[in-house]
Steps between C-alpha positions, in 0.01 A plus 500: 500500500364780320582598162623821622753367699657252172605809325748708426416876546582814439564750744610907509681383819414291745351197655092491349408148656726489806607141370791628288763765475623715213770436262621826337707670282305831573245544734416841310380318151227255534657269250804445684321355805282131576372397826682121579175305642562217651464305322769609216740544816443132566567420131845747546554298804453163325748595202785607713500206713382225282550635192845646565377854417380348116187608404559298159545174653253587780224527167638210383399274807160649530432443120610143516289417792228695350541265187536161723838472437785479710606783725716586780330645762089468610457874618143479452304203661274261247184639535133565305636797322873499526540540117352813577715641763782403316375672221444808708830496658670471139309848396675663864873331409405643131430854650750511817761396189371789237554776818880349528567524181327843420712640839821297508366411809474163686262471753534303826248440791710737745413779314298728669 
């Protein structure tokens, strides 16, 4: 997948990439709103229904398997290069988490 698609954008209001939609406080200042790819929506997915809407103990699994150790959940398959994605999809929980807090905001995949 492109790199393009991994991150979380920002937007003056509206879908860029036609993957994600637009979480908001106010469309009208450019810092309010970020483009959900898909790939943080499957991350948003993947905390509320494994995770029990916790991104903290969501982290903590993907740090532990990161490190070897043990974990609940294998969300991402062993691969050449999983360190990376996990990595990668630490950064989006670490940005998707910042924009909650900042807005007093939680975002969910049915967001549009």
């Amino acid at each position: 997948m492109a790199q393009a698609q991994h991150e979380l954008t920002r937007s003056a209001g509206g879908v860029k990439n036609g993957a994600g939609s637009t979480m908001s406080g106010n469309l009208n200042n450019v810092d309010d709103a970020f483009s959900l790819t898909a790939d943080c929506r499957m991350l948003v997915q993947i905390r509320d229904t494994l995770y029990e809407g916790s991104w903290e103990d969501f982290e903590r699994d993907l740090r532990a398997r990161a490190a070897g150790r043990p974990h609940v959940f294998e969300t991402i398959p062993e691969t050449p290069g999983f360190e990376a994605t996990i990595a990668h999809h630490l950064d989006l929980i670490e940005k998707m988490r910042a924009w909650e807090t900042q807005h007093q905001r939680i975002l969910t995949a049915a967001d549009e």
